[in-house]
KOLNUSE-57949 format. One line per 8 residues: number of its first residue (from 1); their letters; for each residue z negated, x, y negated of C-alpha. Coordinates in pm, whole numbers, plus 50000, padded with zeros to 5 digits. Last residue first. Layout:
% residues N
NUM) a) Z,X,Y; ...;
***
This chain:
% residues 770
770) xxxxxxxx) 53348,46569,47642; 53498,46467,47399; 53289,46447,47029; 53395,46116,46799; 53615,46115,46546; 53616,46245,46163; 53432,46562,46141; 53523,46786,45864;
762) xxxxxxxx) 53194,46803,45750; 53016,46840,46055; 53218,47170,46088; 53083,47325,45788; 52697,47253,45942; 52819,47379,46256; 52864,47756,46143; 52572,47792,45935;
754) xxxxxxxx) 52355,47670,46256; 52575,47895,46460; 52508,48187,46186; 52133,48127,46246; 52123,48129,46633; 52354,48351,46677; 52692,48369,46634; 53075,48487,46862;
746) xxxxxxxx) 53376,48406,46676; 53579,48052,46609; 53928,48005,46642; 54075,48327,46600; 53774,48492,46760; 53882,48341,47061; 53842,48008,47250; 54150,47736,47287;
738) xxxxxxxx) 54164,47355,47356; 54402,47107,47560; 54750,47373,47614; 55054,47223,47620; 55312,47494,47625; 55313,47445,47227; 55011,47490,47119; 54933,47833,47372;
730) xxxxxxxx) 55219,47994,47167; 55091,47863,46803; 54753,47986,46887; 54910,48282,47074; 55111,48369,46733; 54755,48319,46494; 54543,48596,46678; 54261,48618,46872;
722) xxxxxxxx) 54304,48341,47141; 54082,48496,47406; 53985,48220,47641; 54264,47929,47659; 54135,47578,47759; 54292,47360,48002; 54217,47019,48079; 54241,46854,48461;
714) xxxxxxxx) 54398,46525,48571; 54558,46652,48828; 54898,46612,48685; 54747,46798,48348; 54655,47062,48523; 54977,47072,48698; 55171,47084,48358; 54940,47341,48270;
706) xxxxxxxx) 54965,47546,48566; 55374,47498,48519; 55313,47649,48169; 55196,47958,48247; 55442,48012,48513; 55719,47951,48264; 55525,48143,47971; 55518,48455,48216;
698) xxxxxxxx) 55890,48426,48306; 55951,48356,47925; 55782,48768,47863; 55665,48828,47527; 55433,48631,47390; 55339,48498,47696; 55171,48790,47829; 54903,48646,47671;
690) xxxxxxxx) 54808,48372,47891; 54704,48551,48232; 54506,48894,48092; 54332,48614,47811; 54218,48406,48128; 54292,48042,48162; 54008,47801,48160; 54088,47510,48390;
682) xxxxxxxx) 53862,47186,48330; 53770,46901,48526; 53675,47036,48848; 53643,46911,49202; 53777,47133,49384; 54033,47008,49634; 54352,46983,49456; 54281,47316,49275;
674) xxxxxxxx) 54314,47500,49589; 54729,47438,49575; 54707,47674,49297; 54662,47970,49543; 54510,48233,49337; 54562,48420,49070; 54384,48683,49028; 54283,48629,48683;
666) xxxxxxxx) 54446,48317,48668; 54169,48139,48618; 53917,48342,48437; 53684,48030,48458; 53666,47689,48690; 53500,47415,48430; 53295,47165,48625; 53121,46899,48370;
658) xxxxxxxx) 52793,46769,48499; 52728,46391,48631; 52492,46473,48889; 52719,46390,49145; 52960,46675,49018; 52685,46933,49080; 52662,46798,49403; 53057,46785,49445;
650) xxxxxxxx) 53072,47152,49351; 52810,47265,49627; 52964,47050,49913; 53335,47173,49795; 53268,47512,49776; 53080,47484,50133; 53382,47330,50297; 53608,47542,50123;
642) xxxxxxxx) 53431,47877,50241; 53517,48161,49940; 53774,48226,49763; 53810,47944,49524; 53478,48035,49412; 53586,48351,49304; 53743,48139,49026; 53436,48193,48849;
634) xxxxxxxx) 53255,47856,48757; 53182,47718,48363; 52890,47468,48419; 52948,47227,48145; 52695,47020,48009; 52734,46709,47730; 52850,46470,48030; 52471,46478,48177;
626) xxxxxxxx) 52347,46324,47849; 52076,46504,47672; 51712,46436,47623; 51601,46798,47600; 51362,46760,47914; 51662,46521,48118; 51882,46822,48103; 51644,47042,48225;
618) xxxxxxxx) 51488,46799,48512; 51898,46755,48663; 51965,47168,48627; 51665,47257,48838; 51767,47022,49087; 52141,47115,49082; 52073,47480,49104; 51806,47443,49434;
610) xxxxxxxx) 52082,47463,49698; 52213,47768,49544; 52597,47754,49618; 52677,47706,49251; 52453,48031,49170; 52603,48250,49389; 52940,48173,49224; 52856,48282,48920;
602) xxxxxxxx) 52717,48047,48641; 52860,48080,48252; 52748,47787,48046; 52911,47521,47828; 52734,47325,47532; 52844,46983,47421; 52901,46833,47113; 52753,46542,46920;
594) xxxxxxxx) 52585,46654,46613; 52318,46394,46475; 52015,46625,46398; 51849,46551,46696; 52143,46625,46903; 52163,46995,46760; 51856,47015,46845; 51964,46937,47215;
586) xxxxxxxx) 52240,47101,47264; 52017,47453,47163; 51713,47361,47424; 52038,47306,47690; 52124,47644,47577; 51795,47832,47601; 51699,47660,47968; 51991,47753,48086;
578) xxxxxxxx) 52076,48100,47943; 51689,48191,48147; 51788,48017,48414; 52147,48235,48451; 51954,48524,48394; 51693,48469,48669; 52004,48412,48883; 52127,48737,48819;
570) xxxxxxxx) 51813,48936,48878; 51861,49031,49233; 51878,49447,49064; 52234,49512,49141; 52359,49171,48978; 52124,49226,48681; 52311,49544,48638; 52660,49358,48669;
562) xxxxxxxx) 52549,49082,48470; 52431,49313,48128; 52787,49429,48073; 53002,49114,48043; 52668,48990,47918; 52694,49171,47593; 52446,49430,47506; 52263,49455,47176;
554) xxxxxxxx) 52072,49782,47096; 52090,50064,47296; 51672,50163,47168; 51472,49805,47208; 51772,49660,47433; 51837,49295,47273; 52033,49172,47598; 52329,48891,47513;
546) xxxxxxxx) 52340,48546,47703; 52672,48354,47586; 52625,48022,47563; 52981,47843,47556; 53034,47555,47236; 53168,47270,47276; 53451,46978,47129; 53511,47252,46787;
538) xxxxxxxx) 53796,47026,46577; 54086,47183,46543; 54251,46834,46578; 54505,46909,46839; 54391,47260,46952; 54091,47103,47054; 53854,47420,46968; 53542,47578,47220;
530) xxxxxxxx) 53284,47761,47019; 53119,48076,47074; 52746,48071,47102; 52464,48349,47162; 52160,48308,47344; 51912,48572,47278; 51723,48822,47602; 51432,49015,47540;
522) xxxxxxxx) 51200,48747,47684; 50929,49095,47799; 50890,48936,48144; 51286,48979,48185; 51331,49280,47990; 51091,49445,48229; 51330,49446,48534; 51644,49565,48223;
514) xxxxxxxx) 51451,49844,48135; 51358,49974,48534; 51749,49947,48541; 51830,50106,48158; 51686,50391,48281; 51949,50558,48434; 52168,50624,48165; 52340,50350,47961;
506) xxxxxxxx) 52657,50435,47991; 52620,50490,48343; 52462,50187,48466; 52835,50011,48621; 52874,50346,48793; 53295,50368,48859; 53314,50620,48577; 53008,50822,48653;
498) xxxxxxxx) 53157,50894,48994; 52996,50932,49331; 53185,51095,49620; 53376,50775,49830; 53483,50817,50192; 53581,50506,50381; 53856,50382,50116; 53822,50038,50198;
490) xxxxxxxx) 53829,50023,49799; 53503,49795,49759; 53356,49958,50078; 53381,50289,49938; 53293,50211,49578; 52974,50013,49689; 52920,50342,49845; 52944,50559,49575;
482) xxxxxxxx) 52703,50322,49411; 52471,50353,49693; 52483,50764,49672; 52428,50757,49281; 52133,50477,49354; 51996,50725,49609; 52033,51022,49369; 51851,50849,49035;
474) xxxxxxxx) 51556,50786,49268; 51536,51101,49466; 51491,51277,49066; 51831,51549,49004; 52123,51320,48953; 52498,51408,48993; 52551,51781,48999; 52193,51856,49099;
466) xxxxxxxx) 52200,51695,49298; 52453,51535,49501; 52564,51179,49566; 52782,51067,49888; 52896,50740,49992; 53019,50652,50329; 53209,50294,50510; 53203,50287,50886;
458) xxxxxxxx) 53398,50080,51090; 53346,49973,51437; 53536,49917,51739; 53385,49729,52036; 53432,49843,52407; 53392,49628,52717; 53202,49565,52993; 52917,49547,52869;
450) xxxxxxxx) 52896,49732,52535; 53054,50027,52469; 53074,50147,52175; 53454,50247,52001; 53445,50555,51854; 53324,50519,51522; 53058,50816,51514; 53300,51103,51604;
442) xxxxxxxx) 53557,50999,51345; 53292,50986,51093; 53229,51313,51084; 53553,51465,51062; 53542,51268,50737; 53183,51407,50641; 53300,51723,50665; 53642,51689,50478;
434) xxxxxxxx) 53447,51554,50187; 53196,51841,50204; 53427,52117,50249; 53493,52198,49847; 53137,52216,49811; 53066,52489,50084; 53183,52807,49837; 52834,52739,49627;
426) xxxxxxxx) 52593,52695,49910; 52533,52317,50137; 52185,52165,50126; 52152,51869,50324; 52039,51500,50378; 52235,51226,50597; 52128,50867,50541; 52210,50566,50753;
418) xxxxxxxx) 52255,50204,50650; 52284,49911,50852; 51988,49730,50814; 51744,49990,50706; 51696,50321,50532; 51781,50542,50896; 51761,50866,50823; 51932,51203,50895;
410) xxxxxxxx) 51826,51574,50821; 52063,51818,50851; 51996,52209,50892; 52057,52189,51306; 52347,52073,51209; 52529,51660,51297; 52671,51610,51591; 52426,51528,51843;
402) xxxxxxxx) 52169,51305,51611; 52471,51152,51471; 52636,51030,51798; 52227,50912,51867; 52258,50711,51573; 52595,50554,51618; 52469,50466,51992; 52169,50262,51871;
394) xxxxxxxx) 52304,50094,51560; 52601,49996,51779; 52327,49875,52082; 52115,49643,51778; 52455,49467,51672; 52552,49408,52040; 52163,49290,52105; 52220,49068,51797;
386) xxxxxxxx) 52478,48850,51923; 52884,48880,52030; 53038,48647,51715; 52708,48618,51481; 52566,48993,51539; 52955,49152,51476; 53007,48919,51155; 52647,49058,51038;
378) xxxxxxxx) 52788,49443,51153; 53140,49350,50934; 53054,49754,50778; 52861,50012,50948; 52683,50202,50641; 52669,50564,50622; 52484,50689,50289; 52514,51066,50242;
370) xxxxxxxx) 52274,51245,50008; 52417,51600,49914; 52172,51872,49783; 52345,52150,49573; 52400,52524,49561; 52508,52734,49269; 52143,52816,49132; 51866,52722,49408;
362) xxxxxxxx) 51780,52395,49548; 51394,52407,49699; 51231,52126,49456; 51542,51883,49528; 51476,51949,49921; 51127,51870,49849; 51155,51520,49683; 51406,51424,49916;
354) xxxxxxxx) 51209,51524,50254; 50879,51244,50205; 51080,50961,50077; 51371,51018,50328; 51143,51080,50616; 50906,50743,50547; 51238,50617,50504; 51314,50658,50900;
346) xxxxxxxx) 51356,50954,51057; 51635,50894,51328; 51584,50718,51724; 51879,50431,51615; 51607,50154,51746; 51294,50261,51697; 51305,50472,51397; 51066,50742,51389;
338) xxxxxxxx) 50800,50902,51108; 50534,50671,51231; 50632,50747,51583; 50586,51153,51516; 50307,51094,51309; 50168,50912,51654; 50287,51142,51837; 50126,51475,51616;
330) xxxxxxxx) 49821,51304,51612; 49779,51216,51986; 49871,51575,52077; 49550,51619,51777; 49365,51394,51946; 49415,51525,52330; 49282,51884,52184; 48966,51727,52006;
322) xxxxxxxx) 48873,51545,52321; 48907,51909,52492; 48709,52072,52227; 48460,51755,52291; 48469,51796,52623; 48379,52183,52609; 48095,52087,52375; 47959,51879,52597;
314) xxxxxxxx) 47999,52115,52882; 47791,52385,52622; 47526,52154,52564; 47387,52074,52867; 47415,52460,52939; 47217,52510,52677; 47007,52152,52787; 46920,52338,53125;
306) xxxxxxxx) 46860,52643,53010; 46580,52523,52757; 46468,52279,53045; 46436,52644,53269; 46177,52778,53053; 46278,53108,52909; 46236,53476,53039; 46370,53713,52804;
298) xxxxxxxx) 46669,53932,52863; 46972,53693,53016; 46766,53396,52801; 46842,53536,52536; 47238,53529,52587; 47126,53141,52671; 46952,53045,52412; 47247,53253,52169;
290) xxxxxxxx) 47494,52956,52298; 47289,52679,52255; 47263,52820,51870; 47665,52898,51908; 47708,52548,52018; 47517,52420,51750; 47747,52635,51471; 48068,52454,51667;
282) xxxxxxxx) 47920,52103,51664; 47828,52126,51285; 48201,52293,51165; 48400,52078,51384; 48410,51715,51148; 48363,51898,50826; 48724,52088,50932; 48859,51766,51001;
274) xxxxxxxx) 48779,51574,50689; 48490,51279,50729; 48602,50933,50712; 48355,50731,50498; 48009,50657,50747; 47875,50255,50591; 47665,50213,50344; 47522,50509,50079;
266) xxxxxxxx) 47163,50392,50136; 46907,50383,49871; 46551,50536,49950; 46263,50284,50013; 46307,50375,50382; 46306,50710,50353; 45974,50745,50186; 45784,50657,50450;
258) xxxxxxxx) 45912,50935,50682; 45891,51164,50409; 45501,51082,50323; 45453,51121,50780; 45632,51408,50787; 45429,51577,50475; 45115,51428,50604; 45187,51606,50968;
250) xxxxxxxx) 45277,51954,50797; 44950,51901,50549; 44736,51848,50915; 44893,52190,50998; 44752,52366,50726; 44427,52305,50769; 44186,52036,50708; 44045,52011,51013;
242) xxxxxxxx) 44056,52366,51236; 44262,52451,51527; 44230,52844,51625; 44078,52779,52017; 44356,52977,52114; 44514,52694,52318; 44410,52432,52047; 44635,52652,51813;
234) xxxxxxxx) 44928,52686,51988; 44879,52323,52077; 44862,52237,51689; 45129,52458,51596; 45390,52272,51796; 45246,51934,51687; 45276,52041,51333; 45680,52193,51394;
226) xxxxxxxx) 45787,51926,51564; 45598,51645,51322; 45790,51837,51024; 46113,51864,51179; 46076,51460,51191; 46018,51404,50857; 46282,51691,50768; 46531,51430,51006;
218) xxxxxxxx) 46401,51112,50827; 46414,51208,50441; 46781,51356,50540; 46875,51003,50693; 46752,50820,50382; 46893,51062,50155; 47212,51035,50266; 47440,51345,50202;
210) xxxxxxxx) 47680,51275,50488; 47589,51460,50830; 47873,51295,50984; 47655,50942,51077; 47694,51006,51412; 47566,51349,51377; 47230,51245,51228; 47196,51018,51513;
202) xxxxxxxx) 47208,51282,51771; 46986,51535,51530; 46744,51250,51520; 46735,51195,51874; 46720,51522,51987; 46430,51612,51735; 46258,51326,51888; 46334,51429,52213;
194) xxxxxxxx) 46163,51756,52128; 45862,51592,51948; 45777,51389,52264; 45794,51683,52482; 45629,51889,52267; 45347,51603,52233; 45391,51470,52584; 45275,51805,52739;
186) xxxxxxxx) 44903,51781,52551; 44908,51444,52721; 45024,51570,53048; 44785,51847,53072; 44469,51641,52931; 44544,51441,53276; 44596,51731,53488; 44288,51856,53422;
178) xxxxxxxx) 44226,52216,53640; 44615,52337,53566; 44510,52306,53164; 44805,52423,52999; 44863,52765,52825; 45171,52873,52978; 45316,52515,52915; 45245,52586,52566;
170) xxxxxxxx) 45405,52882,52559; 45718,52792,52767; 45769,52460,52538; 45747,52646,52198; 46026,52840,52097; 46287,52817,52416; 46197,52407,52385; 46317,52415,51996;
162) xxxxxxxx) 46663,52582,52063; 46755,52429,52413; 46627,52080,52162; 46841,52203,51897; 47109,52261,52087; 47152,51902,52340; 47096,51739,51934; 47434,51915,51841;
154) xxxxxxxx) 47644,51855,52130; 47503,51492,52212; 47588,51406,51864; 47934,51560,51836; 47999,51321,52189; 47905,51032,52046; 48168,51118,51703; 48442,51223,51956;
146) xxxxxxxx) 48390,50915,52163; 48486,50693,51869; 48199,50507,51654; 48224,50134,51662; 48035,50086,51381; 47865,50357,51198; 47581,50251,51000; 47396,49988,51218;
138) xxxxxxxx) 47458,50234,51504; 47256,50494,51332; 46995,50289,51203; 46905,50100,51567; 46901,50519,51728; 46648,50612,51455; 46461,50309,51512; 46467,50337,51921;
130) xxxxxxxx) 46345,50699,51913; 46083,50563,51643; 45922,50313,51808; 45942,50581,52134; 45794,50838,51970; 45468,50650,51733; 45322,50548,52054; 45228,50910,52113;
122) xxxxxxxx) 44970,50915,51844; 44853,50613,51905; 44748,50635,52220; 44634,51014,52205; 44370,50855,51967; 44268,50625,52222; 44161,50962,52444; 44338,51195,52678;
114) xxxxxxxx) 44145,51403,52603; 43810,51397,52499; 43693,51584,52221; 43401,51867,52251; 43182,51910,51958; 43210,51602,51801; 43218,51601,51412; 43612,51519,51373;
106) xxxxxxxx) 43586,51294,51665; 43552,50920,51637; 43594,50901,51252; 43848,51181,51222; 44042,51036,51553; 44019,50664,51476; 44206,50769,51153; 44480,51003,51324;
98) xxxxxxxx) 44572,50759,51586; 44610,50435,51326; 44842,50715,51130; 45055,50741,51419; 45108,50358,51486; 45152,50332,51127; 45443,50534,51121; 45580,50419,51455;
90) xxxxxxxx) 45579,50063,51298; 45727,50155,50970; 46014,50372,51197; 46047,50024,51421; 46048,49793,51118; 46296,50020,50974; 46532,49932,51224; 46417,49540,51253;
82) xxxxxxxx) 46531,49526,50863; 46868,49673,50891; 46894,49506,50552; 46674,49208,50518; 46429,49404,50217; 46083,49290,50138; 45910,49287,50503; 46129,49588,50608;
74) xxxxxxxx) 46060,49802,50333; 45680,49732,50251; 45622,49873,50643; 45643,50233,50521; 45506,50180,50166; 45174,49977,50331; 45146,50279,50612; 45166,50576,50373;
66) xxxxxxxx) 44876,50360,50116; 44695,50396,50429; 44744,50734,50551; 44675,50834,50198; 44351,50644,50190; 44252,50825,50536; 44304,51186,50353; 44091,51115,50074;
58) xxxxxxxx) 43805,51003,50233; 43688,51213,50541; 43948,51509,50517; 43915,51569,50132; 43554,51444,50084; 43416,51692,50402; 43549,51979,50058; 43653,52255,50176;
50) xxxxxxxx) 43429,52530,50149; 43520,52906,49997; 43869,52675,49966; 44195,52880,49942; 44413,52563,49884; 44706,52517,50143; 44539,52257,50315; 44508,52063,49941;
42) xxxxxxxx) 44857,52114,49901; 44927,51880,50171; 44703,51606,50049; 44915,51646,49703; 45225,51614,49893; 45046,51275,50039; 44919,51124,49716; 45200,51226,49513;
34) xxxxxxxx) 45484,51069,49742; 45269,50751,49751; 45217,50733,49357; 45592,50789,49318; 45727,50517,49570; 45472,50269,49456; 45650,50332,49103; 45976,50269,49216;
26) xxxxxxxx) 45853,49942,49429; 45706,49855,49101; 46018,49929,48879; 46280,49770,49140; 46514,50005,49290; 46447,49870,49651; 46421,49536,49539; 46740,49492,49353;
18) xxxxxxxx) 46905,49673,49589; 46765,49438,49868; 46878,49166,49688; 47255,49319,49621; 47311,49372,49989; 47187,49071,50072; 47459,48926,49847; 47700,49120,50027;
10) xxxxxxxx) 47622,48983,50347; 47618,48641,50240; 47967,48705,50094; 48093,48861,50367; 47959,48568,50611; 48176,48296,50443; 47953,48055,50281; 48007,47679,50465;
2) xx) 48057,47382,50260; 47943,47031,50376;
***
């Protein structure tokens, strides 16, 4: 059994009851009742010599009626709010019920009764619609605040000091004190129409006087009824009242508008109003309340007008009061919002919000520096003492920067570890900036204390300014990081940006936001370069190269395009993209009879990915190739890092059945005892370790002992960057397995390789190795 969520049966009441509502025949029934009862109203208006008995005595119950059927149409066709505007329909026909018995029973009798049944109906109608009006408002404004309740007890506590000073001390004046029963029912007319008022001004505050027609059909209903029943006891107290008059057209018009508002489409739930729109309608009632009472110092008022002034007035204090504690409120919560917990600086929201400013304020000679302070070894610092050390550092190296830094400084904390300094220095301060920022940092890396001891930290900066070095907050912050990379690269602890160190500089800074839609965009080609046995010259592999076809730069190598994707998280997206391309390569050329293997360029972060080996293992099976035919070519940074995890990571791979190749060795040569305990099966020696050869015998000595170990460990070496006939020879005779270079074979694409391989076939004579 499946169960509809209760948003989506909501919203598909929603959508029946528009249907309905703006339906042609409910639009239509709308029209012909609106006509019938504003032309009713006209009618009192005419300038009869007679009026017509026809008008009052037939036409004017058949409006009531056809009033009645819209009003109560609304709830029994439409589910929305229904037992609201059941309540209004209800108090609409309750009023109209009054007014027919009355013109049949009375509008011919020469002295009417009162109280009578009439005066039943007629004040029914108030308290069905008191509690519809107040149903409607809280079905359209949930959970209103105290600021929105107390708005609608300022405003409808006015108009009802406003509306009793007019009317209630007349007609009281005029009552009956001989019939205290025709007293109180002629009272609960004012009465009734005053807290009807109240309520409807209430509940048209809690709804933030928004441009509703609904609500704004109801309130000028309910104006109408005041101001009718108003006139009406004025008029039965000076023996003025006639049927048919103008005041019967005020009642039909509140009644037709009253009607009508049902049938009129909602605009849903209260949007957030703006603070001026918010204080604007309490403020002009409180002057109203206000003025009652200034009047009320000259003229003598009822005392229930004073009484809801003054009402009024202590409301509207709270409120001003409520309206003071919000904006305190405000101001700490933007304050919070802005803060960073822990080190007590702006956080990024700050960064975001001051960088783009600052850069719009620099004037001619002067420029913005962005520092980045990082706190370097923190993780180590979290693993060996724990993360309330780490979070007490961050703590203490903020508040040292808080204190020491000028008043014109801004600082930030970005996240993690790193902390960013903004400000503006003039033309004859650039020259101190360096030294500034390095007297700085010897007052932040004190030693902290923590317990009972002290722990020393180091801090690593980089600093970018505009406009010498970018001039958009995007372009500066990756100016500032890069300086820092620098910094903690060099242990240098002060680094000032510098387009020469900035691996995106030569192609400018868009080639980042490129290079991110590059990847959806498959603008990436495999390139191959073949691997020779210097024995047989015979090509035994070929190494996928993964080039970047920039729409405008043109192609860019990998050398160049790893480093970006490096910055950017993309690097292992590249690596599965060459993947995929070059085992898809291996394996055509398998089809068409060509044994040889393909070999492919993975970092180090990519042999200790857990998932490599398992994404690898499906690939090679897809393109039907054997597991010998792949080589994973591995920087030598490997060597560096965690044996125990190097050796887990390589002997996975090796489990699989893949060729390990380590690359660049030699390139910083390190310890060749190492090699014992990686499991690899090929060394390839770097061009900046093999050439030298040709003209120093100390460097062809130590070359050729890491062949002669190579070979002892059962491993082949292959030379990268044979590009010219001597090092062939050279690299031939230490020993050497195979050799890469444009000597030997240059770098193709797809349709030279295919060129390319189809001339080596022929000269085939053995078997591939692999």
């Amino acid at each position: 059994m499946t169960h509809t969520p209760a948003h989506v049966d909501q919203a598909d009441a929603v959508d029946r009851d528009e249907g309905i509502l703006t339906s042609r025949i409910f639009r239509q029934a709308r029209v012909l009742v609106a006509g019938l009862g504003f032309l009713y109203a006209l009618t009192t208006l005419a300038p009869f010599a007679t009026r017509p008995d026809l008008l009052d005595n037939g036409f004017y119950p058949v409006v009531l009626i056809c009033t009645c059927l819209l009003a109560l149409a609304r709830p029994l066709l439409a589910r929305r709010n229904r037992t609201a505007w059941l309540l209004i329909a209800l108090a609409v026909t309750s009023w109209s019920i009054g007014d027919i018995y009355w013109q049949a029973a009375f509008s011919d009798a020469a002295v009417i009764p009162v109280p009578s049944l009439a005066d039943a109906f007629y004040v029914g109608m108030y308290p069905l619609a008191y509690l519809g009006l107040i149903l409607l408002a809280r079905a359209g404004s949930k959970r209103l605040p105290a600021s929105v309740w107390l708005d609608g007890l300022v405003s409808s506590l006015a108009a009802g000091a406003v509306f009793s000073a007019i009317a209630l001390a007349d007609v009281l004046a005029k009552a009956d004190a001989d019939n205290s029963a025709a007293t109180l029912t002629n009272l609960s007319y004012p009465i009734g129409d005053l807290l009807l008022l109240v309520v409807t001004v209430a509940a048209l505050a809690m709804v933030r006087w928004r441009r509703d027609p609904a609500w704004w059909l109801l309130g000028i209903g309910a104006g109408f009824f005041a101001i009718a029943d108003t006139a009406y006891l004025f008029s039965l107290a000076n023996n003025t009242y006639s049927d048919g008059n103008w005041v019967d057209g005020v009642w039909m018009a509140g009644l037709t508008l009253m009607a009508l508002a049902g049938s009129a489409r909602s605009r849903g739930p209260v949007e957030e109003a703006r603070a001026f729109a918010t204080l604007i309608v309490p403020i002009l009632f409180s002057l109203c309340a206000l003025g009652v009472l200034i009047v009320g110092t000259f003229v003598e008022i009822h005392p229930i007008s004073i009484i809801l002034a003054s009402g009024c007035l202590i409301a509207a204090g709270g409120r001003t009061a409520l309206t003071f504690e919000q904006a305190r409120e405000l101001a700490r919560t933007q304050k919070a919002a802005n803060t960073d917990l822990l080190s007590g600086l702006g956080n990024r929201r700050v960064l975001d919000a001051e960088l783009p400013a600052l850069l719009s304020k620099i004037t001619p000679g002067s420029q913005l520096a962005l520092t980045i302070i990082t706190v370097d070894h923190l993780p180590d610092i979290n693993a060996i003492l724990g993360y309330s050390t780490g979070d007490t550092i961050i703590d203490t190296v903020g508040a040292r920067l808080r204190e020491n830094l000028p008043e014109d400084a801004i600082p930030a904390r970005l996240g993690g570890v790193e902390m960013a300094v903004l400000r503006m220095f003039g033309p004859g301060e650039l020259n101190n900036i360096d030294g500034q920022t390095r007297a700085l940092l010897r007052k932040l890396a004190t030693p902290v204390p923590v317990g009972e001891g002290a722990v020393q930290i180091e801090l690593s900066t980089g600093i970018a300014l505009a406009p010498m070095h970018a001039n958009r907050p995007a372009d500066l912050i990756r100016c500032a990081v890069d300086a820092l990379r620098v910094a903690k690269e060099n242990r240098s602890e002060v680094e000032t940006y510098g387009r020469s160190a900035d691996f995106g500089n030569e192609f400018g800074p868009s080639v980042f936001p490129d290079l991110l839609r590059a990847v959806e965009k498959s603008e990436f080609a495999t390139y191959f370069q073949p691997k020779i046995d210097l024995a047989t010259g015979r090509p035994i592999a070929m190494e996928a190269i993964l080039r970047w076809h920039h729409p405008t730069l043109g192609v860019i190598d990998a050398d160049r395009v790893r480093p970006l994707a490096v910055r950017l998280g993309l690097a292992r997206q590249l690596t599965r993209i060459l993947l995929e391309s070059a085992l898809a390569t291996c394996g055509y050329w398998l089809r068409q009879g060509i044994e040889m293997g393909v070999a492919i360029d993975v970092t180090a972060a990519d042999v200790l990915d857990a998932r490599l080996p398992y994404e690898l293992g499906p690939l090679i099976n897809k393109f039907g190739l054997p597991y010998g035919a792949v080589t994973l070519e591995i920087s030598e940074e490997v060597l560096l890092i965690d044996p125990r995890r190097t050796s887990n990571a390589l002997g996975q791979l090796r489990h699989f059945g893949v060729r390990l190749s380590l690359d660049h060795y030699g390139r910083s040569a390190p310890s060749l005892t190492r090699l014992r305990s990686t499991p690899v099966e090929e060394l390839k020696l770097d061009p900046a370790f093999v050439t030298p050869i040709l003209e120093s015998p100390q460097d062809a000595a130590v070359v050729r002992s890491t062949v002669e170990l190579a070979k002892s460990l059962n491993i082949t070496t292959v030379v990268e960057g044979v590009d010219s006939r001597e090092l062939y020879d050279a690299v031939v005779q230490i020993g050497c397995t195979g050799g890469q270079g444009s000597a030997l074979g240059p770098i193709m694409n797809g349709d030279e390789l295919h060129a390319w391989v189809g001339q080596q076939a022929q000269r085939q004579a053995a078997p591939a190795r692999y």
